[in-house]
C-alpha positions as CSV (number, residue, x, y, z in Angstrom):
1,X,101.2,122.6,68.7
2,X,104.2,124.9,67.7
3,X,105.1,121.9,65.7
4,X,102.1,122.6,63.6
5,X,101.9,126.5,63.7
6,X,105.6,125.9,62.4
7,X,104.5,124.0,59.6
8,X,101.7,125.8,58.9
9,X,103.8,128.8,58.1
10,X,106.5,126.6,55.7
11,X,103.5,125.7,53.7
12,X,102.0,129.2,53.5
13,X,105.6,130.5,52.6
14,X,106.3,128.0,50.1
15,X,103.3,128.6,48.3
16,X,103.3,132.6,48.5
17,X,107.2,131.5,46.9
18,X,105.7,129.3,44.7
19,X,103.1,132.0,43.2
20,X,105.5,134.4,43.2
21,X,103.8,136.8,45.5
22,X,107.5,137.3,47.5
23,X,110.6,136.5,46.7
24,X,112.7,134.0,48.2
25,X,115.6,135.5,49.5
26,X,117.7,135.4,52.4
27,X,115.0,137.2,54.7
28,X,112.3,134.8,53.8
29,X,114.6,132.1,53.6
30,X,115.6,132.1,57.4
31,X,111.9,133.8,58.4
32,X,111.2,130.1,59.4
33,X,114.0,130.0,62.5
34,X,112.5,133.8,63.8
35,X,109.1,132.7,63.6
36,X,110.0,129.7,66.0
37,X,111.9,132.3,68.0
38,X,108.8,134.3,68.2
39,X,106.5,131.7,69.2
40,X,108.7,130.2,71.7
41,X,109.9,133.2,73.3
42,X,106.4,135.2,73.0
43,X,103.7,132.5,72.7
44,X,104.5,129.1,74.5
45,X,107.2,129.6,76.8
46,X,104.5,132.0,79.1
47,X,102.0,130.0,77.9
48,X,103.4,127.9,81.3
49,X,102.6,130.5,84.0
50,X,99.3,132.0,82.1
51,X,97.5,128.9,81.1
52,X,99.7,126.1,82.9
53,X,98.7,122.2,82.8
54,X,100.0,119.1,84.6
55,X,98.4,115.6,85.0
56,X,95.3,115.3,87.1
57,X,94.4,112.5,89.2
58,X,90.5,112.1,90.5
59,X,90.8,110.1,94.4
60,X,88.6,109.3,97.3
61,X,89.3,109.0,101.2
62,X,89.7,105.7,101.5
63,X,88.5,104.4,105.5
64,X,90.1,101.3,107.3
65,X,86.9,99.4,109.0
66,X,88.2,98.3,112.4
67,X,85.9,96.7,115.1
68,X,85.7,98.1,118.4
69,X,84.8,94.9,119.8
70,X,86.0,91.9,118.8
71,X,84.5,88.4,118.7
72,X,83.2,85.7,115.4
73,X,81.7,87.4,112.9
74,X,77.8,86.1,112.2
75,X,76.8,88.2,109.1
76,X,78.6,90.0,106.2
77,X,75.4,91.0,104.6
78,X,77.8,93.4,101.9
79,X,79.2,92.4,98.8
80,X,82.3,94.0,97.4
81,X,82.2,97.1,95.1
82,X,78.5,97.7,95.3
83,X,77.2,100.9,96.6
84,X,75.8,101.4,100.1
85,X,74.4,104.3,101.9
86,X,75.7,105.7,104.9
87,X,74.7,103.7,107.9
88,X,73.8,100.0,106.0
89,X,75.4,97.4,107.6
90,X,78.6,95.9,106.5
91,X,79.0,93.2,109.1
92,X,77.4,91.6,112.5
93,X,79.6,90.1,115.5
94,X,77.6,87.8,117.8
95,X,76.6,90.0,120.7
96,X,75.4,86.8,122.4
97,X,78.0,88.0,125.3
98,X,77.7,91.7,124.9
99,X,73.7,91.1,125.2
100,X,74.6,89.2,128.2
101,X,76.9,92.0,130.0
102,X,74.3,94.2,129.4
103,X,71.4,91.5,130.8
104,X,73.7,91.6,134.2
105,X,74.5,95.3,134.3
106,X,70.8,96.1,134.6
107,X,69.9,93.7,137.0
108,X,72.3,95.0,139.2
109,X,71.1,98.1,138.5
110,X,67.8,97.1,139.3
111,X,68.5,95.8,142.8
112,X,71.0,98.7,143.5
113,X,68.0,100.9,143.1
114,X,65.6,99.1,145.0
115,X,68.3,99.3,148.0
116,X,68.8,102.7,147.3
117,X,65.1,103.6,147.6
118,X,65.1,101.5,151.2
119,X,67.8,103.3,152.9
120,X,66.4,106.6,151.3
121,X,63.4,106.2,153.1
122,X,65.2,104.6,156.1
123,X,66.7,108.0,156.5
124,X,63.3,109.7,155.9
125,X,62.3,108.2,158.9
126,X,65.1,109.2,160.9
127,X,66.2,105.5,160.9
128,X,69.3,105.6,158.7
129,X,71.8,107.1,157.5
130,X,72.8,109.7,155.1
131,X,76.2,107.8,154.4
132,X,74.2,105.0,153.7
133,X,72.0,106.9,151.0
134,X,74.8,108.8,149.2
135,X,76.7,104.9,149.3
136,X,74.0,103.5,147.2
137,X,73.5,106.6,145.2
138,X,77.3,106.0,143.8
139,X,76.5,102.5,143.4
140,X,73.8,103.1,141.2
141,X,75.9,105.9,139.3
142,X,78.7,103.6,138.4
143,X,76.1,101.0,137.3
144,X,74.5,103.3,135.0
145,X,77.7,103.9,133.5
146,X,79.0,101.1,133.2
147,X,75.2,99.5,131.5
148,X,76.4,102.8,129.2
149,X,79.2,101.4,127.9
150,X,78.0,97.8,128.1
151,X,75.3,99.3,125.5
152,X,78.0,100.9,123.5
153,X,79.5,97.7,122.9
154,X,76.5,96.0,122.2
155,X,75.7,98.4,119.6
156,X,79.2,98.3,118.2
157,X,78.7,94.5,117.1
158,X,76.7,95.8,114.4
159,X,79.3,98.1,112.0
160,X,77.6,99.8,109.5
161,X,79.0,102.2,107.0
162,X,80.4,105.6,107.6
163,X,79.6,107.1,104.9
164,X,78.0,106.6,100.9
165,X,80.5,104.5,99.1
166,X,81.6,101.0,98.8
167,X,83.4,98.1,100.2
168,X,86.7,96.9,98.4
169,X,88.9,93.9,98.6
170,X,86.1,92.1,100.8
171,X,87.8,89.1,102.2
172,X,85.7,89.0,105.6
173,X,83.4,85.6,105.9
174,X,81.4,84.5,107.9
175,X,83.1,82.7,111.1
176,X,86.4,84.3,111.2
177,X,87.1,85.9,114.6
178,X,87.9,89.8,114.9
179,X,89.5,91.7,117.3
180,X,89.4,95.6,117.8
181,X,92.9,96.2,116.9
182,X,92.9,95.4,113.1
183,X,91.6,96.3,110.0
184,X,89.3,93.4,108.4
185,X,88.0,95.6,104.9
186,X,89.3,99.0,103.1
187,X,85.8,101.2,102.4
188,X,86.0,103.9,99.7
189,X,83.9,107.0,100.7
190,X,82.2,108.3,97.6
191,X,80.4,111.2,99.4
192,X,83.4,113.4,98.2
193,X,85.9,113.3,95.1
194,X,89.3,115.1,95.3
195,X,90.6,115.9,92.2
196,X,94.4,117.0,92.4
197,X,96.1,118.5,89.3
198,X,100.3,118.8,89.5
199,X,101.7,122.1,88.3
200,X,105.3,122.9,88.1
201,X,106.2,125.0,90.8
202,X,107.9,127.8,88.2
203,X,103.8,127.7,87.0
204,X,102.2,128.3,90.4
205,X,102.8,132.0,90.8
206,X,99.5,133.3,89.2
207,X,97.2,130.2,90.1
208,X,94.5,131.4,92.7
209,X,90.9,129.7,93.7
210,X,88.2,130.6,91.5
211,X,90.0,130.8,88.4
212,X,88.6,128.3,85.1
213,X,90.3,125.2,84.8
214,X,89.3,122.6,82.2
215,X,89.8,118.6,82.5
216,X,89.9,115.6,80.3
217,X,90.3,112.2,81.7
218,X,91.4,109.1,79.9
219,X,88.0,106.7,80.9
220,X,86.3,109.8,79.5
221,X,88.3,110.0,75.9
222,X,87.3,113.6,73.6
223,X,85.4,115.1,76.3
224,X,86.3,118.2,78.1
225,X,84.8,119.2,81.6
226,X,85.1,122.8,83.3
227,X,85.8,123.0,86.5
228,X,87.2,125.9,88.9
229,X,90.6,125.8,90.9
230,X,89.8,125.5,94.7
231,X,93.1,125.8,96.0
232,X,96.6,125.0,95.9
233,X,97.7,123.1,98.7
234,X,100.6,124.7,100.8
235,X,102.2,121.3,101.6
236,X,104.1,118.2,100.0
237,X,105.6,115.7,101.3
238,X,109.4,117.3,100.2
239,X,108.6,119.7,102.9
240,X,107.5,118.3,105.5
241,X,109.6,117.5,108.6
242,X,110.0,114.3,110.8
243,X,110.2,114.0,114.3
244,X,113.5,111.9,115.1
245,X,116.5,111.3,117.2
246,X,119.2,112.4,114.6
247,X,120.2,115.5,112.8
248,X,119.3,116.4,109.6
249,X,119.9,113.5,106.5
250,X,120.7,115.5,103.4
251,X,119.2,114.6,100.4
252,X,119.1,115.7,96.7
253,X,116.3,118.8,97.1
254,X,114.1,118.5,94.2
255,X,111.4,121.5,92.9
256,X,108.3,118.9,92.9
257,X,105.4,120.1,91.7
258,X,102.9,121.9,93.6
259,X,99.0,119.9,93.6
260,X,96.2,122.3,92.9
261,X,92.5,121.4,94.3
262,X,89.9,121.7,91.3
263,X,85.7,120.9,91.5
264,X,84.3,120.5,88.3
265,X,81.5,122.1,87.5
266,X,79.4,118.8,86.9
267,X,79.4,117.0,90.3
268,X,77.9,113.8,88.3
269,X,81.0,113.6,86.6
270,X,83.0,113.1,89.4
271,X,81.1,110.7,91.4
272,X,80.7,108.3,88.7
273,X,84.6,108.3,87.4
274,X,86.2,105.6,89.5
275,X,88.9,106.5,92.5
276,X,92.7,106.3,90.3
277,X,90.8,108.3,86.9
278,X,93.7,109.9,85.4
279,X,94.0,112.9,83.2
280,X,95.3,116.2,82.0
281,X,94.2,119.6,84.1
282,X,94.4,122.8,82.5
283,X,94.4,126.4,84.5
284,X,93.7,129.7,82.9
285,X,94.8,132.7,84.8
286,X,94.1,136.3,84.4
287,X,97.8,136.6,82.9
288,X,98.8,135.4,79.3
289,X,95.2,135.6,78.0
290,X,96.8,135.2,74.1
291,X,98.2,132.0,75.0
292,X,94.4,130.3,76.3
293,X,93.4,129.7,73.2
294,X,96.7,127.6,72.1
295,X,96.1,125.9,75.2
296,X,92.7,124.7,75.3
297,X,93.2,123.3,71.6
298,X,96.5,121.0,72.8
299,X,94.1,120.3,75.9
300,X,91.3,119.3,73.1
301,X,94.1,116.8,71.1
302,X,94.8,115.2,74.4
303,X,91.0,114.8,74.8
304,X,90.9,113.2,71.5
305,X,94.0,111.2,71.2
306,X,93.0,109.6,74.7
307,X,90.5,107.4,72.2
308,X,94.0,105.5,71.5
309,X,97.1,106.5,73.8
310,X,96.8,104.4,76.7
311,X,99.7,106.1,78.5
């Protein structure tokens, strides 16, 4: 953009020269290098902290499915990449032994109840005793808790989805065996988009939740979405510690750039881009205001060259 304000003021110059209306001397002749001064020092070098931009990625929380009961898969009614709604099934185990652990646990429970009753009124009749009773009565208690979990597992041969999204990389068939230790598919969670924009962290200083922010993202080429910063997150991953047996490793510190949180304004937008969208993020804060402008027309050239850069 300064490229073109630049050359935008050689042409003017050359043709005020040209028609004579100034003269070209040594002050007009060298007005070129303190114009660029000007701009750089007064226009685009704050330009970074009052309207600061960095590349924008859209991403979802991505969940590992892992049984929590294992046995030979019967049904994998899903098919990869095509929505689901939270709660549709993804996959069936046979419960043949599960039903059957449950089948046992409340016949037991049955009998333990009936014996329960007997001694109760045993002891009603002065004929038993309490010991007796209060023996059964735990008998019965552990029973119903363990027909509790027996259930739970049961129920856990069906795994449905945890939330709206979809199922990625499907490789699960019918007749492999699982166990409850690993991961058998990767679902992506579509209920939520994040969408993450990197500033420099020389830019951060005036960023704050609630200011505008504008996107454009490359499967989306000369469009422009608004949008509102949500937060900047107070962590990366340069400063985050490890737990360890030995001292401190020093390492080349780096200023990485800080990730600000941004919703767009259209939720549509974001649920249909897919999880990895890239783009360019554009803040404006309440500093700088002179410098929006410049920036939301470079933001506008990167919307429309997307139609042909691919990088």
């Amino acid at each position: 953009m300064i490229v073109v304000l630049l050359n935008s003021y050689i042409a003017l110059l050359a043709l005020f020269v040209w028609l004579r209306f100034i003269p070209f001397n040594t002050f007009w002749k060298i007005s070129p290098i303190v114009v660029l001064l000007v701009l750089l020092v007064g226009l685009f070098i704050p330009m970074g902290w009052g309207a600061p931009s960095g590349p924008a990625a859209l991403l979802r929380n991505s969940v590992q499915i892992v049984p929590s009961v294992a046995g030979e898969v019967v049904d994998v009614p899903v098919a990869a990449n095509t929505p689901v709604k939270a709660g549709d099934v993804l996959f069936r185990i046979d419960p043949t032994t599960y039903q059957a652990q449950v089948d046992t646990i409340e016949a037991q429970l049955k009998f333990a109840e009936l014996r329960r009753s007997q001694f109760a009124e045993l002891q009603g009749r002065d004929s038993g005793r309490a010991f007796d009773v209060q023996q059964r009565q735990a008998e019965v208690d552990q029973l119903r808790a363990q027909l509790e979990g027996a259930r739970w597992s049961l129920d856990r041969t069906t795994v449905r989805a945890p939330a709206d999204g979809y199922v990625t990389n499907l490789g699960l068939r019918k007749g492999a065996r699982v166990t409850a230790q690993s991961p058998v598919m990767a679902f992506i969670d579509t209920s939520e988009a994040i969408l993450g924009a990197e500033v420099p962290q020389i830019y951060v200083r005036y960023i704050e939740a609630g200011q505008p922010v504008e996107v454009t993202f490359k499967p989306l080429p000369g469009e422009v979405f608004p949008g509102r910063v949500e937060t900047v997150l107070q962590a990366v991953a340069s400063g985050q510690t490890q737990v360890g047996g030995t001292a401190v490793a020093p390492s080349e510190v780096q200023a990485a750039p800080f990730v600000v949180r941004v919703r767009l304004d259209d939720r549509e937008v974001a649920r249909r881009l897919p999880a990895g969208s890239t783009g360019v993020a554009a803040i404006y804060t309440e500093h700088v205001k002179a410098a929006h402008v410049i920036r939301k027309v470079v933001l506008r050239q990167t919307a429309i060259l997307n139609y042909v850069n691919p990088f």
